[in-house]
N, CA, C and O atoms as CSV, one atom per row, in Angstrom:
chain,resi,resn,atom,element,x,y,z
A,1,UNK,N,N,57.231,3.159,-0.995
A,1,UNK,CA,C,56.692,2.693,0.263
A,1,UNK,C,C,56.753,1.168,0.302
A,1,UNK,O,O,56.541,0.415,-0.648
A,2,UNK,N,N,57.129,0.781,1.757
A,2,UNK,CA,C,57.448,-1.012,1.520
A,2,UNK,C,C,56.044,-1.490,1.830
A,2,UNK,O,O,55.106,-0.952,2.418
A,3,UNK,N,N,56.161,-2.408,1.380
A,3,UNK,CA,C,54.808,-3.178,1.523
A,3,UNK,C,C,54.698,-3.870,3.055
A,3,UNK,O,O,55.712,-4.437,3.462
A,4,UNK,N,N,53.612,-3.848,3.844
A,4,UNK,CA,C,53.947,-4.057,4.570
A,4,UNK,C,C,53.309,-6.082,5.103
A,4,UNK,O,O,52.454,-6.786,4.566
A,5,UNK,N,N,54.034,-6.305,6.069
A,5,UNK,CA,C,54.297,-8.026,5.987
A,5,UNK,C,C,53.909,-8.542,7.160
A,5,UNK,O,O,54.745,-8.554,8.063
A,6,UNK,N,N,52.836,-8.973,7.362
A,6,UNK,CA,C,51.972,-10.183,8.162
A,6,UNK,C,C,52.133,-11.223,8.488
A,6,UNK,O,O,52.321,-12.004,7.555
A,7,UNK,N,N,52.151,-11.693,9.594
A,7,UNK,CA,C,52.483,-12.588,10.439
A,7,UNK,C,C,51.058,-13.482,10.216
A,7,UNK,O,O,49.877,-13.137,10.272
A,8,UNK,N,N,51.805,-14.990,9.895
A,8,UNK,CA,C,51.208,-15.900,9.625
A,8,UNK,C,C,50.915,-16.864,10.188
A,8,UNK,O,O,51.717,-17.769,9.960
A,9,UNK,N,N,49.774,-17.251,11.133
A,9,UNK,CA,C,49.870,-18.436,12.624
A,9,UNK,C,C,48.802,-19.388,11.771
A,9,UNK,O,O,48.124,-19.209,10.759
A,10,UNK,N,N,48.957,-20.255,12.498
A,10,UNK,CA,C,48.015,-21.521,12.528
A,10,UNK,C,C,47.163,-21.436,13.642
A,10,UNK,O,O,47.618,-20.725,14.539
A,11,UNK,N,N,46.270,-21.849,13.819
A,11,UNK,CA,C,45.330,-22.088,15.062
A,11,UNK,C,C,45.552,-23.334,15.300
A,11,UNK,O,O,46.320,-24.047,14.656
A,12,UNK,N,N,44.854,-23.676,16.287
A,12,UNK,CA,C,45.312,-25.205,16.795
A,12,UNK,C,C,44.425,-26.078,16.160
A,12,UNK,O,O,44.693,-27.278,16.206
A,13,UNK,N,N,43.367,-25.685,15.546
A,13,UNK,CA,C,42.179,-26.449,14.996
A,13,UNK,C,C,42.583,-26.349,13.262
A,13,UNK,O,O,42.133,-27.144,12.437
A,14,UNK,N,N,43.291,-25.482,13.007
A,14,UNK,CA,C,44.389,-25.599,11.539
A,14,UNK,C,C,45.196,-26.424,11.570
A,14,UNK,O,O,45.027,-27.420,10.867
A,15,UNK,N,N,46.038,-26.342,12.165
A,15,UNK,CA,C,47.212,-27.570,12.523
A,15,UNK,C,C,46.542,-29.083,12.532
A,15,UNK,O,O,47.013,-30.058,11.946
A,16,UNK,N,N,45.461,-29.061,13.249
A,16,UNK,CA,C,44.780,-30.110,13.353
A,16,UNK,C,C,44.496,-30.825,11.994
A,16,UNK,O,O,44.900,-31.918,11.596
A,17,UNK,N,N,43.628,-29.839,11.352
A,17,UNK,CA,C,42.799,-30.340,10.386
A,17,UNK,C,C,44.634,-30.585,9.008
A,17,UNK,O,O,44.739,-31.554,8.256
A,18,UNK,N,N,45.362,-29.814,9.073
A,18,UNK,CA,C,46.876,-30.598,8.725
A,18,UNK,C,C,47.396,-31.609,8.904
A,18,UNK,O,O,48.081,-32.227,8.089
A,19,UNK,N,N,47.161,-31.883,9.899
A,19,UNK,CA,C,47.629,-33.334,10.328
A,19,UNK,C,C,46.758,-34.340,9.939
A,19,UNK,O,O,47.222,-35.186,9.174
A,20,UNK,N,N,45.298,-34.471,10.379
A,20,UNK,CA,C,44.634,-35.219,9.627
A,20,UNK,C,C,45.180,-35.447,8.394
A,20,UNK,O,O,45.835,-36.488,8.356
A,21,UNK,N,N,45.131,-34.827,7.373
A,21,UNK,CA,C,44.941,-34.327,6.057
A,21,UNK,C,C,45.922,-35.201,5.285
A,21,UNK,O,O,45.782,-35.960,4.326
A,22,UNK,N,N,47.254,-34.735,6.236
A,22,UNK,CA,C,48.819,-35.292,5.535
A,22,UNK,C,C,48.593,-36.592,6.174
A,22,UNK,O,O,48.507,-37.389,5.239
A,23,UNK,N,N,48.473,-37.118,7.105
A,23,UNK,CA,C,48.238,-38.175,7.887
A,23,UNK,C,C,47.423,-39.355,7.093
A,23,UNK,O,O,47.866,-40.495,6.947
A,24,UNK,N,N,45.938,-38.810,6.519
A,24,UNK,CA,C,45.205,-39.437,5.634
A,24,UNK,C,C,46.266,-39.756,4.120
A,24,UNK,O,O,46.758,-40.780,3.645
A,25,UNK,N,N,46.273,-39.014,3.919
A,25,UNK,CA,C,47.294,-39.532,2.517
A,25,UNK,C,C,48.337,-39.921,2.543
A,25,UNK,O,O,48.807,-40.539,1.588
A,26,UNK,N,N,49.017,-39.671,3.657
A,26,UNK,CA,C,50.273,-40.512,4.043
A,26,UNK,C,C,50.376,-41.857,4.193
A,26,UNK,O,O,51.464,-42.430,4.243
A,27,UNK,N,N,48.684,-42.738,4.316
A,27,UNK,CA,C,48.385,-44.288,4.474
A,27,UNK,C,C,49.071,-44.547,3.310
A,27,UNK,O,O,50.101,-45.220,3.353
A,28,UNK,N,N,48.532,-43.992,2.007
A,28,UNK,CA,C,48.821,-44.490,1.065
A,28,UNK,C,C,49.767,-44.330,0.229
A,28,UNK,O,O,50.262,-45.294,-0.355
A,29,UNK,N,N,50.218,-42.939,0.013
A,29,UNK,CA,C,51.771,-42.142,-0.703
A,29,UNK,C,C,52.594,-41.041,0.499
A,29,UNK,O,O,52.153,-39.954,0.873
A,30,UNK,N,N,53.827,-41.668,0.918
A,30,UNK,CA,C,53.983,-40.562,1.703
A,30,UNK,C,C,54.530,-39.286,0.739
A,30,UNK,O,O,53.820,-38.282,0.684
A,31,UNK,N,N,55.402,-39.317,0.218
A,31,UNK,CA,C,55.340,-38.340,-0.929
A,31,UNK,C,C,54.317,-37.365,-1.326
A,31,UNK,O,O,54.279,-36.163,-1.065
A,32,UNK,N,N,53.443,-38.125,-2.041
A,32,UNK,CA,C,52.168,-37.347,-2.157
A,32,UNK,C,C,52.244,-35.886,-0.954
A,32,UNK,O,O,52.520,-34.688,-1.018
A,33,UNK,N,N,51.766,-36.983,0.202
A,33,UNK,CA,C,51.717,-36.133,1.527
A,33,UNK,C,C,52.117,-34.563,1.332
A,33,UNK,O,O,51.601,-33.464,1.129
A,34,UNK,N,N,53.802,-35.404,1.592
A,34,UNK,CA,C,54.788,-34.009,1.763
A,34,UNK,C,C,54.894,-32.957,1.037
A,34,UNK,O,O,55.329,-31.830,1.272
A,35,UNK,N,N,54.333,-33.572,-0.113
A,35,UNK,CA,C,53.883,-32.599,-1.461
A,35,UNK,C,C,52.708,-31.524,-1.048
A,35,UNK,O,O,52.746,-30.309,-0.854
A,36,UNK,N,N,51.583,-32.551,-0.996
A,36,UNK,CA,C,50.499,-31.843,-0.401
A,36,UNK,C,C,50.738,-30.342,1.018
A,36,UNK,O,O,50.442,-29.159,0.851
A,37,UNK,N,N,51.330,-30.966,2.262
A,37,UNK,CA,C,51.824,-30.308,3.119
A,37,UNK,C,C,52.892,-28.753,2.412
A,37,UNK,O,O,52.753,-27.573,2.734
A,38,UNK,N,N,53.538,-29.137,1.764
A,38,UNK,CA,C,54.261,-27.681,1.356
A,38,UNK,C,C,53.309,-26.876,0.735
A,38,UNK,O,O,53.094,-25.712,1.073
A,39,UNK,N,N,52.529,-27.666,-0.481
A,39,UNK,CA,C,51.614,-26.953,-0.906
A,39,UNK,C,C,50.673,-25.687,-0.508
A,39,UNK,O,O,50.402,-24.539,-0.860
A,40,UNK,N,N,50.284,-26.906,0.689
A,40,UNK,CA,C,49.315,-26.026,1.920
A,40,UNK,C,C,49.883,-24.890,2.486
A,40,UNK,O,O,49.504,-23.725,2.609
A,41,UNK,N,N,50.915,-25.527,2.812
A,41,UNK,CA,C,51.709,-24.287,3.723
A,41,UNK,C,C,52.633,-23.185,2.822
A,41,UNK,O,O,52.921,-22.094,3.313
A,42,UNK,N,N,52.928,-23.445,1.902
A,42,UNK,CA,C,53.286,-21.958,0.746
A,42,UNK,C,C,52.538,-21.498,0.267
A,42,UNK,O,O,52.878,-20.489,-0.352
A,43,UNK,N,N,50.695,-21.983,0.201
A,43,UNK,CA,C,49.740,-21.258,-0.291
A,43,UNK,C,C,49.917,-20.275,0.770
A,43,UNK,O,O,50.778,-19.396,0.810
A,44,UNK,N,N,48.727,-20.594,1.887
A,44,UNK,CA,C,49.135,-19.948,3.204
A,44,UNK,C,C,50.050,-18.650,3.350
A,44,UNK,O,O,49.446,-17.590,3.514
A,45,UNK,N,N,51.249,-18.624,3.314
A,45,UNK,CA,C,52.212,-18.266,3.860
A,45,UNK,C,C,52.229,-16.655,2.470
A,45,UNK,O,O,52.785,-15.578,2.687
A,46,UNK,N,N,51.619,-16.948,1.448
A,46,UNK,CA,C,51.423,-16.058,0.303
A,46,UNK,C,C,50.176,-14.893,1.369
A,46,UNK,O,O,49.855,-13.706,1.423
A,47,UNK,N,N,50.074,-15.299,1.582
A,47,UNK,CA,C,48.566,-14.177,2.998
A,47,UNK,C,C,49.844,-13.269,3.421
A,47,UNK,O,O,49.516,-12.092,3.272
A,48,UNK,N,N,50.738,-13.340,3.737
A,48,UNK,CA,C,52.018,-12.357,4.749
A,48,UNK,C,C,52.100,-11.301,3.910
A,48,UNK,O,O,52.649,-10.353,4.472
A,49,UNK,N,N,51.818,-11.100,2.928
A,49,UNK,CA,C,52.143,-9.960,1.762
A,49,UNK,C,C,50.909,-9.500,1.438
A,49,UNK,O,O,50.661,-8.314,1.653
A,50,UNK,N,N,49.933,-10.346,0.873
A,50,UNK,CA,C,48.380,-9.949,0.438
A,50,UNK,C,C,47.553,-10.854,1.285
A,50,UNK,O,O,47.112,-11.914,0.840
A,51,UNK,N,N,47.314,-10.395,2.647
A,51,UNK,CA,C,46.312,-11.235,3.226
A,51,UNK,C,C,44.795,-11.098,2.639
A,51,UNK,O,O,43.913,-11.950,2.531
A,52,UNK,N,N,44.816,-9.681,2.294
A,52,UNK,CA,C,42.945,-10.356,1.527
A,52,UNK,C,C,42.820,-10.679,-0.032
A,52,UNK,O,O,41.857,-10.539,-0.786
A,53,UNK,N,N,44.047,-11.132,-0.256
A,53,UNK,CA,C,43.932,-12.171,-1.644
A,53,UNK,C,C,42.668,-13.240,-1.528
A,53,UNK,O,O,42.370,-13.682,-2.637
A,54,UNK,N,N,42.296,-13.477,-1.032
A,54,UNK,CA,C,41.328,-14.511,-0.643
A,54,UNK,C,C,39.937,-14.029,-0.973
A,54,UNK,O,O,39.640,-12.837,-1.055
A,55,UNK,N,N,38.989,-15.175,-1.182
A,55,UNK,CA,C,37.892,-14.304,-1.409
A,55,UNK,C,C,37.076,-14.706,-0.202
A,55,UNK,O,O,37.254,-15.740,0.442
A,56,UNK,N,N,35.636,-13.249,0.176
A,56,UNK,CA,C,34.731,-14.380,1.251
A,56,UNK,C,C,34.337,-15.149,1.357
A,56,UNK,O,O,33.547,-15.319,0.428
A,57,UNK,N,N,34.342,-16.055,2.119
A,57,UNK,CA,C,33.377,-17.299,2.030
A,57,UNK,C,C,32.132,-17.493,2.068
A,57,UNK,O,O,31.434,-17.531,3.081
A,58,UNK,N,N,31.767,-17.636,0.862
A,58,UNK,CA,C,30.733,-17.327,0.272
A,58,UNK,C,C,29.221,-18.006,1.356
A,58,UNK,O,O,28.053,-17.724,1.087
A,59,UNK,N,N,29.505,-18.608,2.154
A,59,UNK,CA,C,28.624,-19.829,2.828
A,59,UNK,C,C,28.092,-18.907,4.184
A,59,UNK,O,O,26.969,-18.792,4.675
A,60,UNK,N,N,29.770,-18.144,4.659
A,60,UNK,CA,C,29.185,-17.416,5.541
A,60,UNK,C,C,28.818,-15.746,5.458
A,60,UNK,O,O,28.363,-14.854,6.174
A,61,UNK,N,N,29.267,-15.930,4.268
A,61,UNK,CA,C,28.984,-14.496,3.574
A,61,UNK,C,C,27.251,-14.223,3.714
A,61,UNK,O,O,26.749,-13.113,3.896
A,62,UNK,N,N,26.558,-15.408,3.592
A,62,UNK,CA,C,24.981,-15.590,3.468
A,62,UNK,C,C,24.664,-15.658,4.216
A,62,UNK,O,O,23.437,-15.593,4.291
A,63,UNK,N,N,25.199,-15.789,5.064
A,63,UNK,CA,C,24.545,-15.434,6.703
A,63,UNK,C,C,24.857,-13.995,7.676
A,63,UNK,O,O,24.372,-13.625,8.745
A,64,UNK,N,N,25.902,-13.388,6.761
A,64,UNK,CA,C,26.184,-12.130,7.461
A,64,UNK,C,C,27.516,-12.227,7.595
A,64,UNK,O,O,28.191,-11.209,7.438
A,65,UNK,N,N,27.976,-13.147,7.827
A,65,UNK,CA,C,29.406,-13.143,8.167
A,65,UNK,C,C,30.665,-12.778,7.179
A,65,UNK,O,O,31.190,-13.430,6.277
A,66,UNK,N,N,30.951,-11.410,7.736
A,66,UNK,CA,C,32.044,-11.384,6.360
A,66,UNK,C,C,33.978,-11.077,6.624
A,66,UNK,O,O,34.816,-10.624,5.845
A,67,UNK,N,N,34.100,-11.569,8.064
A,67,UNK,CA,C,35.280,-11.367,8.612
A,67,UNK,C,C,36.161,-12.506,7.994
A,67,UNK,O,O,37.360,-12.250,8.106
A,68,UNK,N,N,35.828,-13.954,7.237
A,68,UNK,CA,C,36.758,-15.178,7.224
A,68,UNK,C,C,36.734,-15.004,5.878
A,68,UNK,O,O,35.721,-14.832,5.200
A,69,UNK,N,N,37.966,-15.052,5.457
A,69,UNK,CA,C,38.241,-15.397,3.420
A,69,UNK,C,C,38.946,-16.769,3.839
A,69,UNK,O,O,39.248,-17.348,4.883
A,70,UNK,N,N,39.059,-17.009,2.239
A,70,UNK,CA,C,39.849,-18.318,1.829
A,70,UNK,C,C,40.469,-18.414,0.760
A,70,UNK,O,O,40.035,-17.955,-0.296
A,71,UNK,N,N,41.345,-18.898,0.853
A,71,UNK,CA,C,42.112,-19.749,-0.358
A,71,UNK,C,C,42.144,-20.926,-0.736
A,71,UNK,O,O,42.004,-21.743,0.174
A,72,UNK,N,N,42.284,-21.351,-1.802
A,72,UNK,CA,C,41.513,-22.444,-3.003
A,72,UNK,C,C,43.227,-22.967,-3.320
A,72,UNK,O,O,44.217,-22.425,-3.812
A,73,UNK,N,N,42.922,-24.276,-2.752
A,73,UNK,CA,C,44.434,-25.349,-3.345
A,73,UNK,C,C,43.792,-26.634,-3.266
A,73,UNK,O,O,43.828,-27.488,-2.380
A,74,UNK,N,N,43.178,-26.597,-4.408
A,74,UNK,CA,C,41.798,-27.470,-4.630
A,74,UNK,C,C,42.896,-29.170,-4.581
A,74,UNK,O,O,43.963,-29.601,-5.019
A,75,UNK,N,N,41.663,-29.632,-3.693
A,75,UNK,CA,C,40.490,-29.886,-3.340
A,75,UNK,C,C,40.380,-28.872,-1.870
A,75,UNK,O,O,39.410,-28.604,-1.161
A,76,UNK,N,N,41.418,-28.580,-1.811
A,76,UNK,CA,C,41.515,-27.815,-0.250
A,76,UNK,C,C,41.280,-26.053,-0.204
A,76,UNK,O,O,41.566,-25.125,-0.960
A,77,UNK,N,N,40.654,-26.179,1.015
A,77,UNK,CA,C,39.718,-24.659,1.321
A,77,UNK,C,C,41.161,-23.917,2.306
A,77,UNK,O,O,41.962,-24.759,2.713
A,78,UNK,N,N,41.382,-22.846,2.563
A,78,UNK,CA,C,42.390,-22.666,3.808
A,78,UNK,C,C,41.324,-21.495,4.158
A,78,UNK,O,O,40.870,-20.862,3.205
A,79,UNK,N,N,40.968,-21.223,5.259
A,79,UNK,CA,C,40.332,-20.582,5.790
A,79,UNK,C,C,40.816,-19.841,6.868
A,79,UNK,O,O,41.197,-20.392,7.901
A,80,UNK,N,N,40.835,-18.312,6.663
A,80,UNK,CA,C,41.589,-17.329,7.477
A,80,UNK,C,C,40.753,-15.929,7.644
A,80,UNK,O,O,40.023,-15.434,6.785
A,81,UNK,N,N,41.019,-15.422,8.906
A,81,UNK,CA,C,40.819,-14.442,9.249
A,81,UNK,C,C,42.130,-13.290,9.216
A,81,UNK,O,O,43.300,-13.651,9.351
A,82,UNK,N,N,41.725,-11.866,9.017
A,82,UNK,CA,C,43.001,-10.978,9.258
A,82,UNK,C,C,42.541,-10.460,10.500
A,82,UNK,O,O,41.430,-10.705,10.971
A,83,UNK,N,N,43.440,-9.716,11.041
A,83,UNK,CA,C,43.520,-9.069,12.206
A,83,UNK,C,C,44.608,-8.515,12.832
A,83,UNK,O,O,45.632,-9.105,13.176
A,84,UNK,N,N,44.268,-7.048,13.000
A,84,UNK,CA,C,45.504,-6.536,13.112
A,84,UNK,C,C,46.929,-6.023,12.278
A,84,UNK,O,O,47.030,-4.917,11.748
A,85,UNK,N,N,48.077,-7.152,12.284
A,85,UNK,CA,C,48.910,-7.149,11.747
A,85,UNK,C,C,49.213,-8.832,11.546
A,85,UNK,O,O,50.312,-9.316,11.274
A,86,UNK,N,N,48.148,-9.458,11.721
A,86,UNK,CA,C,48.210,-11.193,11.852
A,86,UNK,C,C,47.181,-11.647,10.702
A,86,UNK,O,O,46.247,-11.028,10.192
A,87,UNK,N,N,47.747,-13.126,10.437
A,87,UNK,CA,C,46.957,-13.382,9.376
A,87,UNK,C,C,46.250,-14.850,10.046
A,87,UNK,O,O,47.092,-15.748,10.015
A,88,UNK,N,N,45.504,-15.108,10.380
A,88,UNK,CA,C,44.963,-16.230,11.487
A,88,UNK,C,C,44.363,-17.421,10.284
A,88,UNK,O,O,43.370,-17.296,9.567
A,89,UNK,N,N,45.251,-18.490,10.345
A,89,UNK,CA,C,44.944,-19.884,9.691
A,89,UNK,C,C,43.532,-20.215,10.334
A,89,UNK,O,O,43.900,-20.477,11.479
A,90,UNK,N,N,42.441,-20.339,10.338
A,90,UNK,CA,C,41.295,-20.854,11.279
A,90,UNK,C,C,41.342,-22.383,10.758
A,90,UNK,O,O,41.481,-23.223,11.648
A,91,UNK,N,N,41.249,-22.829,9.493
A,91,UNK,CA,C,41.122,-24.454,8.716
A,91,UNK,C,C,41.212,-24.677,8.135
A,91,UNK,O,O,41.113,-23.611,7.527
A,92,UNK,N,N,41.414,-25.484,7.306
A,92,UNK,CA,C,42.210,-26.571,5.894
A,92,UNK,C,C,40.596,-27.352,5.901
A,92,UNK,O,O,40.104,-28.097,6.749
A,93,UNK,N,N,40.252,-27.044,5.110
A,93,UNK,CA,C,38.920,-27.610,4.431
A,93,UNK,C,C,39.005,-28.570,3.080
A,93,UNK,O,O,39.934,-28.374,2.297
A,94,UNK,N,N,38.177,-29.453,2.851
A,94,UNK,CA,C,37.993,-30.473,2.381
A,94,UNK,C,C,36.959,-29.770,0.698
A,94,UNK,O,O,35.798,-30.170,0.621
A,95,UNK,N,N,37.347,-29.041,-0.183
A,95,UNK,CA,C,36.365,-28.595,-0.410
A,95,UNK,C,C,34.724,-29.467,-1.535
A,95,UNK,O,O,33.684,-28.926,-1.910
A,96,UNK,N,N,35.132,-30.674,-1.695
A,96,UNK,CA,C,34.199,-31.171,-1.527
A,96,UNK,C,C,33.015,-31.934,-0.983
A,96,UNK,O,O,32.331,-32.876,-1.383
A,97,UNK,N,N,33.050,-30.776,0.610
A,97,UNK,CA,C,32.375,-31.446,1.559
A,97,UNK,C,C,31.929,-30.150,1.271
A,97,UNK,O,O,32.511,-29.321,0.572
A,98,UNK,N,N,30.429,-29.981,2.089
A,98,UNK,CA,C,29.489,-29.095,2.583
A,98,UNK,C,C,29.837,-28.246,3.890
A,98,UNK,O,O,29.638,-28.785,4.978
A,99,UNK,N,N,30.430,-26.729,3.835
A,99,UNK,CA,C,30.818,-26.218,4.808
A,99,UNK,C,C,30.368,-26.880,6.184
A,99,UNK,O,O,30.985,-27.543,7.018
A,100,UNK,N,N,28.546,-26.272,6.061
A,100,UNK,CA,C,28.010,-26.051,7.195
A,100,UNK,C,C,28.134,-27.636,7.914
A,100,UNK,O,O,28.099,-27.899,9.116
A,101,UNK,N,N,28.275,-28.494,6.864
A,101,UNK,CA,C,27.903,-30.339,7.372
A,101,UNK,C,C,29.300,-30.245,8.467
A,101,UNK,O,O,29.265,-30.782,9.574
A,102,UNK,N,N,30.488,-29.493,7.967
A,102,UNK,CA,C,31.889,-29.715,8.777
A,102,UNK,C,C,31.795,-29.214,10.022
A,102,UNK,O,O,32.136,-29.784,11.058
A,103,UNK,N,N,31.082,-27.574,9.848
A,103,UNK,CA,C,30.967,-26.866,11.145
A,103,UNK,C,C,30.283,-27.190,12.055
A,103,UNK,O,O,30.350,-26.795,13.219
A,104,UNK,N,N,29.278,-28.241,11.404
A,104,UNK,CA,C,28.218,-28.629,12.830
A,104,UNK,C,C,28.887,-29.644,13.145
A,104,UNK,O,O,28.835,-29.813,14.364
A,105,UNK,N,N,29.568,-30.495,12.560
A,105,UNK,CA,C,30.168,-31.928,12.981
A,105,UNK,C,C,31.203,-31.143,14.174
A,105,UNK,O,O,31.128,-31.421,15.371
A,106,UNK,N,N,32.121,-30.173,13.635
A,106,UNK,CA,C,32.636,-29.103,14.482
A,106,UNK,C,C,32.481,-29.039,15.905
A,106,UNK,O,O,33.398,-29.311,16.679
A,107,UNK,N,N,30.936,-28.562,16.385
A,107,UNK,CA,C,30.250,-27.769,16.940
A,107,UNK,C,C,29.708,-28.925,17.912
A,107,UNK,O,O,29.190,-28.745,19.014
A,108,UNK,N,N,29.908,-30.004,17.346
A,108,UNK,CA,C,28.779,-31.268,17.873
A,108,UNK,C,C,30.196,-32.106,18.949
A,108,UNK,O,O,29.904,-32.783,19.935
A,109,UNK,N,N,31.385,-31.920,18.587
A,109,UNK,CA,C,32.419,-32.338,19.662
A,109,UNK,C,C,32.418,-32.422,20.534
A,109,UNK,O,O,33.436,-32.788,21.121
């Protein structure tokens, strides 16, 4: 039986928090960057085969919430939902920041 293969999007608030990201380190090494950027995006792109490789996120796991996993490409969080036959990028997290401090900064836009 073939395994079956998931479609992998970005959200627009993923892309976002990408651009920042490569953008920020790009002041100083662009290299680095581009490094970083594949990184991100071949972690990612590993979800099309095993989207719940990821574990819950533990932050919203404590509140009830158990639809969003993540993947760890430390210092960076990638934060995704499945659905369907789609694997939904929601954000590229910082992971030594405080979830909830991001989501309200988020929320406060």
């Amino acid at each position: 039986m073939a395994n079956k293969t998931y479609q992998v999007a970005w959200t627009h608030t993923a892309q976002q928090d990408l651009t920042e990201i490569i953008d920020f380190i790009a002041q100083d090494n662009l290299e680095d960057a581009l490094h970083v950027l594949d990184r991100l995006q071949a972690k990612a792109q590993l979800l099309a085969t095993l989207p719940n490789r990821g574990r819950v996120v533990p932050e919203l796991l404590d509140t009830g919430i158990s639809q969003y996993r993540e993947l760890n490409s430390a210092p960076w969080r990638i934060i995704y939902r499945v659905e369907n036959h789609r694997v939904l990028v929601m954000a590229v997290l910082d992971s030594r920041r405080e979830l909830q401090t991001i989501l309200l900064g988020r929320m406060a836009r």
